[in-house]
N, C-alpha and C positions, 0 to 999 in steps of 0.2 A: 576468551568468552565462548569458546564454542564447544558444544555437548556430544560425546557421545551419544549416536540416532542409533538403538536397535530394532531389527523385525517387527516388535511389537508395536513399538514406538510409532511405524510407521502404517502398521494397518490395523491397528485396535482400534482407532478412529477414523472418519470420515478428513478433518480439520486437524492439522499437523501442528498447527499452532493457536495461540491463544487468542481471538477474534473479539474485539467489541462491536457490537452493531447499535449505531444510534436513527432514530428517525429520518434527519438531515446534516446535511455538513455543517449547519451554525452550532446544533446541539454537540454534535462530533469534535469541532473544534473548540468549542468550550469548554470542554472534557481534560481534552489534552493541554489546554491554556492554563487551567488549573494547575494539572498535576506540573508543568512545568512551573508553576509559581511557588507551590507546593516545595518542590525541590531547592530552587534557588533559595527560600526562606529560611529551609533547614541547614542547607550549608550555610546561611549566614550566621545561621546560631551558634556553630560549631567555629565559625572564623575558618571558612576554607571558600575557595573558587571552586563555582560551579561552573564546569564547562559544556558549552553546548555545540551538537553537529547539527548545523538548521541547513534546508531546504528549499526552491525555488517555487516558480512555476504558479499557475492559478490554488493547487493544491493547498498551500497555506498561508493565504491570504488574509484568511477569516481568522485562522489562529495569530496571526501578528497583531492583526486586529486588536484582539482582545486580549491579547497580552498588553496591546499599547493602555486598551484601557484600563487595566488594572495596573497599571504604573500609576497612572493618572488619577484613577478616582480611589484606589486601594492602596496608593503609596510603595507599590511593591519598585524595590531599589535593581537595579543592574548594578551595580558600581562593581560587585564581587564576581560580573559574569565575563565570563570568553567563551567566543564564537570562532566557530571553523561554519566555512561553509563548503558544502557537496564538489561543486563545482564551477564554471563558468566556461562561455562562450573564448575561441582561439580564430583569427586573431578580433579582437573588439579593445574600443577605445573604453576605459572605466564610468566614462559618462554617458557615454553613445545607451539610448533610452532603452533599447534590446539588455543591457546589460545587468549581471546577475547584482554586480557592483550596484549598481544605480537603485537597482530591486530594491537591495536590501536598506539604503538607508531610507530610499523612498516609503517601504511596508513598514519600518520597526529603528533602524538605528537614530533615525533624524528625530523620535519622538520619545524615545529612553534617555536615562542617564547611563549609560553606558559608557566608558572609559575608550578611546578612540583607537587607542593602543591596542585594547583586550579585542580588537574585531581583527580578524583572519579569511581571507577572499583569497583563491586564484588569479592569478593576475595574466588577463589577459591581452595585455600590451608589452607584456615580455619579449624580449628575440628570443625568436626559434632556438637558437643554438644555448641560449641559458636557461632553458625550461629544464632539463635533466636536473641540474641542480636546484631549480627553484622546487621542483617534485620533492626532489631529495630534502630540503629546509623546508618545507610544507609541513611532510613526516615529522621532521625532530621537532618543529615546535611544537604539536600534536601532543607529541611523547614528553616534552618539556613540561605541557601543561598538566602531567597526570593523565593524560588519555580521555577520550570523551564519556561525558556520566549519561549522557542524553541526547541519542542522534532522531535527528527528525526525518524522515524519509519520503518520498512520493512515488507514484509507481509509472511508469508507460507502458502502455498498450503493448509493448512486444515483451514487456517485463523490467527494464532495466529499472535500477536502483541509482541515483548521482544520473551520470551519463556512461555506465558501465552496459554496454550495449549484449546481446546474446552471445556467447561463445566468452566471455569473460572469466578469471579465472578467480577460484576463490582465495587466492594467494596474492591477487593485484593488489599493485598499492596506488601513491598519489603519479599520474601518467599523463601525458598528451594521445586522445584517445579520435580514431575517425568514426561520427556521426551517420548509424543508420541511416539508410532514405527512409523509412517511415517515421524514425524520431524528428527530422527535419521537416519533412510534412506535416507532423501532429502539432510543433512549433513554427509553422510558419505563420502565424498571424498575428506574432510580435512582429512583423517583416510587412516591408511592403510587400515583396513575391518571394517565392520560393529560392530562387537562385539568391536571396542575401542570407538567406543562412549560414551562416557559418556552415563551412564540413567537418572543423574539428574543435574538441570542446580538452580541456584541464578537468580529470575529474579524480576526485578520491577514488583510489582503489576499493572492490568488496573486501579483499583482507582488509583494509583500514577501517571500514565501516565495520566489520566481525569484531574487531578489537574494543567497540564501544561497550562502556559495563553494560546499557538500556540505550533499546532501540525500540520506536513508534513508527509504524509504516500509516499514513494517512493513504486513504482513498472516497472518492465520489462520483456520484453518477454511474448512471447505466451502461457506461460508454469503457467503465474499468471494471465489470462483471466478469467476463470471460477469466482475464489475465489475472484475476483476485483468487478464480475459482482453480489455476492452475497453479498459484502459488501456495496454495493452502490444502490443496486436498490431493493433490501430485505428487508424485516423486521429483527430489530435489536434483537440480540438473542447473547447469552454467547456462543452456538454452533458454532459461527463464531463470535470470539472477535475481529476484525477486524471492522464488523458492528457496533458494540459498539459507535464508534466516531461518528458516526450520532449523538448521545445526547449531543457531544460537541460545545461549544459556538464558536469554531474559529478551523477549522478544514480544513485542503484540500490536498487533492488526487493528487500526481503528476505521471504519466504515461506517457507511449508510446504507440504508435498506437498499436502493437502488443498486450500488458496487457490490451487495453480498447476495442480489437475484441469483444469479449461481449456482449458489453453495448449497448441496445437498439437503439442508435443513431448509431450507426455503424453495428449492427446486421440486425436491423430492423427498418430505422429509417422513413420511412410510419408512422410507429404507434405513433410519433412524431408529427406530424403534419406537419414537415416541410422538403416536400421529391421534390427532382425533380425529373420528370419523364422519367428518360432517360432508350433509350432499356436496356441495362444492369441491370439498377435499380427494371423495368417490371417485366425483365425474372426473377431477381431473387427476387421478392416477391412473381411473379405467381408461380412456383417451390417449392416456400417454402410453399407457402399454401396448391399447387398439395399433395407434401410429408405430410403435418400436415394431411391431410381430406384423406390422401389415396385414391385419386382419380385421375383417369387422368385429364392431363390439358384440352381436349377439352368437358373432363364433368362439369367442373365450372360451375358454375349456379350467378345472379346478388345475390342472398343471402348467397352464401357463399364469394363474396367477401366482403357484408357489413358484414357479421359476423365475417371475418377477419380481419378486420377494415380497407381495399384497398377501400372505398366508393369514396373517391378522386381519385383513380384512373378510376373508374367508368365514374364519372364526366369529366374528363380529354381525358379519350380514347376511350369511345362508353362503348356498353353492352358488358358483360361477354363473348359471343358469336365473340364477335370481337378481344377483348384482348388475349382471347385463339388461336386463329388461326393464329395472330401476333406471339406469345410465343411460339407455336409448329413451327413454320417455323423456327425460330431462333433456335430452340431447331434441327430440322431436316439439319438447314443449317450447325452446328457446327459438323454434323456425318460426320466420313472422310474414304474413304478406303474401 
């Protein structure tokens, strides 16, 4: 499933890949609850299993949700579905409340009819010395089932995908992997303190996760803006496996306004090409240029706005001279007291 990425490919646009932006995560999640029902409906028409790669964490919480409820008030069946899930906590007891196990029947399996058999979890209570193989049977049943038609993803703050931490390889597959200090940090409030975290986690490899036909990366909040804006408008790099899915053949970003503050269409979307020019929009390109060049706004000059790529705005508002004195009034009219 993965695409040849040419030159073009990679700087013809700002956004490397195909991005939905919804208002909030409820709207966001519903979107995707959908189209997953959507899918399982279709393969039931055809008489085939729908396989699904689902996901932990606060991230899709609101999407089991509402899958649960459309079982319940829309009749939508599981019986035709199998599940692989990303990951889980090493070493953890299956019931122990941290646990991905527990997650999952708690958000979604204890409320479907799903087939007990057709769910797939890492197993965290393994001995050490048979994890190699259980890796290895993870894979073949994967590859058994047809391969995943639908992996659900989440993202962390340093990028990772599953618990496929930075420096990951795009060839990894299902592994016993050691956990970041910041991924443990950003998880520790499943925990009483920091020190129960787990240090090592079972996770799908990104080769296993690249083998999926479709993949949805969810994200929310302000708090995954950065990591959002480095996976999507960057060059793809192991340091942020999250970027990786750029080389996939069918791939898309689902967010909320707050996770896609970032991204160039929202940050800076002049440099777009497709900006209206309203006072607000002005002040705050002139501002942000003022702050880049360290200059006051009524030093601008017409070549530092084309070199800031505002030539449109140029065009649009008079010379440099005019737009600054416009911006300093607005800038003067907002001082209060």
């Amino acid at each position: 499933m993965l695409k040849k990425v040419s030159p073009v490919d990679l700087t013809d646009s700002f956004e490397k890949v195909p991005v939905k932006i919804y208002p909030d995560l409820t709207t966001g999640s519903i979107a995707v609850a959908r189209e997953i029902a959507d899918l399982i409906r279709e393969k039931q028409k055809r008489k085939l299993t729908c396989v699904l790669g689902l996901a932990t964490g606060s991230t899709p919480k609101t999407l089991y949700a509402e899958l649960v409820r459309i079982h319940k008030e829309e009749k939508l069946s599981f019986k035709n579905v199998v599940t692989f899930n990303l990951d889980e906590y090493y070493p953890i007891d299956n019931d122990a409340l941290q646990s991905y196990n527990r997650f999952m029947r708690s958000h979604l399996f204890d409320h479907i009819d799903i087939n007990p058999k057709n769910i797939n979890i890492p197993n965290g209570e393994i001995k050490k010395e048979d994890i190699k193989s259980h890796c290895i049977q993870y894979e073949k049943r994967i590859a058994d089932a047809g391969g995943i038609d639908l992996q659900i993803l989440g993202i962390g703050n340093n990028g990772h995908i599953g618990f496929n931490e930075p420096g990951s390889s795009v060839h990894s597959k299902t592994r016993l992997i050691t956990l970041d200090n910041s991924t443990r940090i950003a998880n520790a409030y499943e925990f009483a303190n920091i020190s129960q975290v787990p240090r090592l986690a079972i996770t799908m490899g990104i080769g296993t996760i690249m083998k999926s036909k479709k993949i949805i990366l969810m994200a929310w909040g302000p708090g995954k803006a950065p990591v959002i804006k480095k996976s999507i408008e960057e060059d793809h790099t192991e340091q942020v496996p999250a970027s990786l899915l750029q080389i996939h053949d069918d791939v898309k970003f689902v967010v909320d306004e707050a996770a896609a503050a970032e991204l160039t269409r929202y940050k800076s979307p002049w440099l777009t090409g497709d900006c209206e020019w309203t006072p607000k929009m002005m002040k705050k390109a002139v501002v942000n240029m003022a702050l880049k060049l360290k200059k006051p706004v009524l030093s601008l000059t017409n070549s530092d706005y084309n070199e800031y790529g505002l030539s449109d705005l140029l065009v649009e508002k008079g010379d440099a001279y005019q737009i600054n004195l416009q911006v300093y009034y607005m800038l003067r009219d907002s001082i209060t007291g």
